[in-house]
C-alpha positions in Angstrom: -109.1 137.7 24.3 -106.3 138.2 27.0 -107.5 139.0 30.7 -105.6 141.8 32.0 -104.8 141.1 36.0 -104.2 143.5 37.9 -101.6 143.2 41.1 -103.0 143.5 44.3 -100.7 146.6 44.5 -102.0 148.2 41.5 -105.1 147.7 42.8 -104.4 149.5 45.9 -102.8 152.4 44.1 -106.2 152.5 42.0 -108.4 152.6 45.1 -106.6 155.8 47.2 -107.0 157.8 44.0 -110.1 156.8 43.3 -110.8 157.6 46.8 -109.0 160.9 47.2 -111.1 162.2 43.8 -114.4 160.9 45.4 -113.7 162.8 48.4 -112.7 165.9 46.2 -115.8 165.7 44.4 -117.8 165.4 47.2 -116.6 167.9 49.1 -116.7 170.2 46.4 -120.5 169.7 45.6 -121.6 169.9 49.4 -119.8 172.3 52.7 -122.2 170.5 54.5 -120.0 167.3 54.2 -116.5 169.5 54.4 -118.4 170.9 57.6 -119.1 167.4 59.1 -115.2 165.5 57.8 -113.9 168.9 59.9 -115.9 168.7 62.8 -116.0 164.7 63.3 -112.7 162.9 61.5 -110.0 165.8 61.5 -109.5 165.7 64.8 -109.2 161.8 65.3 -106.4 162.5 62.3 -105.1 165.2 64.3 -105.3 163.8 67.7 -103.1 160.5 66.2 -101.1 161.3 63.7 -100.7 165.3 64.4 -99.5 164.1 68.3 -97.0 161.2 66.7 -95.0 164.2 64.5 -95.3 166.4 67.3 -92.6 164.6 69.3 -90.3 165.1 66.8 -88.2 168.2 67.4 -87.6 169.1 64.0 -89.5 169.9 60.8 -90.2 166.6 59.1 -92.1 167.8 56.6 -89.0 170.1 55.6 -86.9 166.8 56.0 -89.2 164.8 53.3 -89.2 168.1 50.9 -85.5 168.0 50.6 -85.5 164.4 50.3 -87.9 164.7 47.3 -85.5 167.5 45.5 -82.2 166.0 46.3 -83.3 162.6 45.6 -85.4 162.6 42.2 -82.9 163.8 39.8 -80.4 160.4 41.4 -83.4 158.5 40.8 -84.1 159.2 37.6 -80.5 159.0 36.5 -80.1 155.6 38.4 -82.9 154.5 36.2 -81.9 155.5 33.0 -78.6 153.2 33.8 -80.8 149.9 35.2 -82.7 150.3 31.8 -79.0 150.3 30.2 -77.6 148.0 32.0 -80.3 145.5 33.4 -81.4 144.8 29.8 -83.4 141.3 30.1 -85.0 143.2 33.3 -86.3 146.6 31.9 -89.7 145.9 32.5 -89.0 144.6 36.5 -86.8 147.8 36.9 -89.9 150.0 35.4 -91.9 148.7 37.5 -90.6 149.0 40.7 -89.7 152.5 40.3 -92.9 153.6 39.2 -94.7 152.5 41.7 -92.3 153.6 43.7 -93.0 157.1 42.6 -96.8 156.2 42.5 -96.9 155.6 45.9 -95.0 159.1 47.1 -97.6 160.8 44.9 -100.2 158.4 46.5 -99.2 159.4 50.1 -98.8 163.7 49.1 -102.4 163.1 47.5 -103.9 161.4 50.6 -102.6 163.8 53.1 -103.4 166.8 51.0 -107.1 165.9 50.9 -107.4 165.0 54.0 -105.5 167.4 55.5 -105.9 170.6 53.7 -108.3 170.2 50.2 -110.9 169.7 51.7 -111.7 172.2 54.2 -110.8 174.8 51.5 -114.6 173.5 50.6 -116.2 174.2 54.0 -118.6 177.2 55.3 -116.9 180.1 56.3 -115.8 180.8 59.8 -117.9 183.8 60.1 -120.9 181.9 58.9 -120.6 179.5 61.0 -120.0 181.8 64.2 -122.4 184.8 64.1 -119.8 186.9 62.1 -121.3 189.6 59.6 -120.8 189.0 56.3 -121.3 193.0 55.3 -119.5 195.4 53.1 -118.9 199.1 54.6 -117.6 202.4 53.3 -114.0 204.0 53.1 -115.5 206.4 56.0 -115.8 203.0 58.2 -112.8 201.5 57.3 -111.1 204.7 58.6 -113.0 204.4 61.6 -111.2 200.9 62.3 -108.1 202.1 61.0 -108.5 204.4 63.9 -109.4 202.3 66.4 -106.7 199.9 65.8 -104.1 202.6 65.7 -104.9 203.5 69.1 -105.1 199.8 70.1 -101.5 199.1 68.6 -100.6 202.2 70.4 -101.5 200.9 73.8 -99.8 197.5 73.1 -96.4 198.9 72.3 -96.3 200.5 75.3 -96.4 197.3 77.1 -93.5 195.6 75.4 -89.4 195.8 75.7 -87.2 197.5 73.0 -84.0 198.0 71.9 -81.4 200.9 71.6 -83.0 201.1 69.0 -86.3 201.3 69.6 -87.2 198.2 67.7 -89.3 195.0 69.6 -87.3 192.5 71.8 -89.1 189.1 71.4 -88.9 187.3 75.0 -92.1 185.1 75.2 -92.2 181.2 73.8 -93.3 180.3 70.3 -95.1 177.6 71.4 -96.8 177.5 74.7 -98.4 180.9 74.8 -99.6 180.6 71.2 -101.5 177.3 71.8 -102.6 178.4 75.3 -103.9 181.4 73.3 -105.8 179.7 70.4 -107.2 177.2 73.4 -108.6 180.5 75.3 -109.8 181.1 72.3 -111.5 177.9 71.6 -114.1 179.0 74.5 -115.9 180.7 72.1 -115.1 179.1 68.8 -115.0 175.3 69.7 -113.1 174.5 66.5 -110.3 175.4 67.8 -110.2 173.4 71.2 -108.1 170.6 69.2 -104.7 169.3 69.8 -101.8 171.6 68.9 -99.0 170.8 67.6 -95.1 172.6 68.4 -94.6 174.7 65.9 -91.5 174.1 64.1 -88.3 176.7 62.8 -87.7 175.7 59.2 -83.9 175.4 59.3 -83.7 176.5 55.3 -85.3 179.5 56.4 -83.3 181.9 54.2 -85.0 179.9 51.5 -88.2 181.2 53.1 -86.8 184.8 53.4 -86.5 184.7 49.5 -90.4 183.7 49.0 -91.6 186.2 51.5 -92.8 183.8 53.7 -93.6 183.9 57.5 -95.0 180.9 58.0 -95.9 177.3 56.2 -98.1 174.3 57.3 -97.8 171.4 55.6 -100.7 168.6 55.0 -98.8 166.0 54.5 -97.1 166.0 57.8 -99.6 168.3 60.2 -97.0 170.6 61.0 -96.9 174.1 61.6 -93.6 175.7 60.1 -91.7 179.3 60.7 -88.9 181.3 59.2 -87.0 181.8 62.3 -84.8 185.0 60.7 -87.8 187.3 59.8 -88.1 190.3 62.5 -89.2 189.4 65.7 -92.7 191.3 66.0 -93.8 188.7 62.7 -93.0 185.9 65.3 -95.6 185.7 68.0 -98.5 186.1 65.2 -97.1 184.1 62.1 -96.7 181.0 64.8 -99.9 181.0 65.9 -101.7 181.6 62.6 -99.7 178.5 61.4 -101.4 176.8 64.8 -104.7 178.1 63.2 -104.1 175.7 59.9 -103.5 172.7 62.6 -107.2 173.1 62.9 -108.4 172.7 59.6 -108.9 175.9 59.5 -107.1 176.2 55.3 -108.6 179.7 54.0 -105.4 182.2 54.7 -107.8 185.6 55.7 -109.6 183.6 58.5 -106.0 182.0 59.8 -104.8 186.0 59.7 -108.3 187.3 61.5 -108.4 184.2 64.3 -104.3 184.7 64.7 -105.1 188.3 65.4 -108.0 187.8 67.9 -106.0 185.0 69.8 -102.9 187.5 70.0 -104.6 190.3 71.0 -106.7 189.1 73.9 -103.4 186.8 74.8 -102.5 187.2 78.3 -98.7 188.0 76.6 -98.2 191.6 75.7 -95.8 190.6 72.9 -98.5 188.6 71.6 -101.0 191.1 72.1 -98.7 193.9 70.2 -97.6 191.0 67.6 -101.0 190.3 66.5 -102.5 194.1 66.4 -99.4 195.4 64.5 -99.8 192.9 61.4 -103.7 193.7 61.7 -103.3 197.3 61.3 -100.5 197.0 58.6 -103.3 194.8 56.4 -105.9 198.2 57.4 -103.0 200.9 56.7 -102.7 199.3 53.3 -106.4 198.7 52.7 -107.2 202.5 53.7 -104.6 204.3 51.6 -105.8 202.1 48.4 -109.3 203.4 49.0 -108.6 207.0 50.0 -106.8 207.0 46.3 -109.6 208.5 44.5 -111.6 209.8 46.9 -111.5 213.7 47.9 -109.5 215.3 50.0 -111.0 215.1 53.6 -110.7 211.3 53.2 -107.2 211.5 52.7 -106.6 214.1 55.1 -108.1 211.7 57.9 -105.9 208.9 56.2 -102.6 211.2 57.2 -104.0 212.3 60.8 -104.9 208.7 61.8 -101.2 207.6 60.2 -99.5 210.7 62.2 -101.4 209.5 65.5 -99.6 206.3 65.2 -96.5 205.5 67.9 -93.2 205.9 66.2 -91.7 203.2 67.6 -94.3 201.0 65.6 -92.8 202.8 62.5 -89.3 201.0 64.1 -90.9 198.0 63.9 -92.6 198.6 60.4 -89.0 199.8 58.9 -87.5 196.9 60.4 -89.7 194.7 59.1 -89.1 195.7 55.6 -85.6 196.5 56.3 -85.3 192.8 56.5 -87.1 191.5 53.6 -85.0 194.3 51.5 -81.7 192.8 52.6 -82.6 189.1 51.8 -83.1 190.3 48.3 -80.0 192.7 48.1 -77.3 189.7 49.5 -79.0 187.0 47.0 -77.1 184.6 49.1 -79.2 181.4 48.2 -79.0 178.7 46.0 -81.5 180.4 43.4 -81.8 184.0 42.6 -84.0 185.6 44.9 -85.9 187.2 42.4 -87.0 183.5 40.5 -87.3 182.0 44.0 -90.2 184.6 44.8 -91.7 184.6 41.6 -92.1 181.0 40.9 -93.3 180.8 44.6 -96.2 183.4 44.2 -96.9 182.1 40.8 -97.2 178.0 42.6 -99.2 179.6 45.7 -101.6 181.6 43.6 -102.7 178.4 41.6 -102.4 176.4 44.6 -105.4 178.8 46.1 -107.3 178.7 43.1 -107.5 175.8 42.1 -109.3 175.0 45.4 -111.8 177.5 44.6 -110.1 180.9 46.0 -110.9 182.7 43.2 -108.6 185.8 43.7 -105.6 184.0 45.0 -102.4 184.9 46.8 -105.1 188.3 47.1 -107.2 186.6 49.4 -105.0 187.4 52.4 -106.2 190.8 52.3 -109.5 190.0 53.0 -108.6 189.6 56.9 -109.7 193.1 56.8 -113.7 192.6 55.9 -113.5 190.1 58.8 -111.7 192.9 60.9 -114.8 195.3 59.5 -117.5 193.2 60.2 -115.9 192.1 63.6 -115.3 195.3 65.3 -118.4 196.3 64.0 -120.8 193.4 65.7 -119.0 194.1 68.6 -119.8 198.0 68.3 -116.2 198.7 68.3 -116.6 201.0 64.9 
């Protein structure tokens, strides 16, 4: 019978996914170990190899995207010929381009886990701080509907407009977001780590199409932005990106941290930035539940909408105003409409198939952290 021997290569290939599963597994069966990898190796990862891609000024993770989608189809082609041509060495051509391509997938599946899968298996934040972990009524989610109103109120006065009453973004993307998150990190040591610059995604129109603020990406510890969304997204979508630096995967607790850093930032655009995307997740929240529920709900719903600044309504229309054009030109390389489709179709699996069972949904669940929150805090 004919030994099969392995390369030492092969081998190597064999043992990161053998590893990368293991640690899957692992993490799936226990938070207690996520909890530990987050709190005791992240940051060594993050400290080293999240500082070495910091100097860079651009997006490199955008860079090795591009590279993969402009440079496969070549590849494959260029194979296909080699197989034609190098006839005696088909089987030396194979395999050097398979392992090639085994080794890309090697390094995407290395970073993911230990950059991203496995905190997606850790305790919540709120368990882990002190948060409640309640449900509360419609009556009470109008209450911090109404308390954030008036808090967005107050921050809109504090910030520059233009002609047309819409937000003028002046402060840094960078600086006061990390300084913020490190403020922060008095009370919720996991986020006294290293932060890295976030990063303008020059394809941002691409973004535009997907709906999409912000990315961070594993594979190269970056936090990403669409630099041609409205300005008031800015401030907040930067530093919930920051929030993801940290291990920190789940998207509602990136939303509720980004908020709190924002809002007790020592920037007022920051402070505006962060309470205006909070109240639009409540707004939304609070006319979904005053649907089907009698009238004096609903009428609070309109007096607590009424109460709120108009110029925040600039900001809301200008917002959308934005999104609505990006779909009307259709100036990109895909339609628009297939772009944002296959994206929310690729994100949703993406989230559930690390165990967020409702999705792309589980954004919206910023608000029960907002609930329980203002309600510890005897704010509601």
């Amino acid at each position: 019978m004919k030994k099969i021997r392995l390369q030492k290569n092969t081998i190597a290939l064999i043992a990161v996914f053998a590893v990368c599963i293991l640690l899957n597994v692992i993490a799936r069966l226990s938070s207690g170990f996520s909890d530990m990898y987050l709190e005791y190796v992240f940051p060594i990862i993050n400290q080293t190899f999240g500082r070495l891609l910091s100097f860079i000024p651009f997006s490199v993770g955008e860079i090795l995207i591009l590279i993969a989608l402009i440079g496969l189809p070549p590849s494959i082609i260029l194979y296909i010929v080699l197989m034609i041509v190098k006839k005696g060495k088909r089987k030396k051509v194979s395999r050097i381009y398979f392992k090639a391509i085994a080794w890309c997938v090697a390094y995407v599946l290395v970073t993911e886990t230990f950059n991203c899968f496995i905190f997606y298996q850790c305790s919540t934040f709120a368990s882990k701080n002190g948060i409640s972990e309640n449900s509360y009524t419609v009556s009470q989610l109008l209450d911090l509907y109404a308390v954030l109103a008036k808090e967005t109120n107050e921050a809109s006065a504090e910030i520059e407009r233009n002609e047309k009453g819409q937000f003028i973004l002046t402060a840094d993307l960078d600086e006061t977001a990390e300084k913020s998150l490190l403020a922060l990190g008095e009370r919720y040591p996991v986020l006294k780590g290293f932060y890295t610059t976030p990063k303008p995604v020059v394809n941002s129109y691409f973004m535009s199409q997907q709906y999409l603020m912000g990315i961070y990406f594993p594979f190269t510890l970056e936090a990403n932005y669409n630099h041609l969304m409205y300005d008031s997204n800015k401030p907040c979508t930067v530093t919930h990106e920051l929030v993801h630096t940290q291990g920190i995967i789940l998207e509602d607790e990136a939303n509720f941290i980004a908020f709190l850093a924002c809002s007790e930032s020592e920037n007022a655009e920051y402070r505006y930035s962060g309470r205006l995307s909070a109240l639009k997740y409540v707004m939304n929240r609070a006319y979904d539940a005053v649907a089907d529920m009698e009238d004096s709900y609903k009428e609070r719903y309109n007096e607590i909408t009424y109460s709120i600044d108009p110029n925040i309504w600039y900001d809301i229309a200008g917002n959308q105003d934005y999104w609505s054009s990006v779909q009307e030109e259709d100036e990109g390389i895909l339609p628009s409409e297939t772009v944002d489709e296959v994206s929310n179709e690729v994100m949703d699996e993406m989230l559930k198939f690390n165990g967020v069972e409702d999705g792309r949904q589980s954004y919206g669940r910023m608000v029960d952290l907002l609930l329980n929150y203002y309600h510890d805090e005897g704010l509601i």
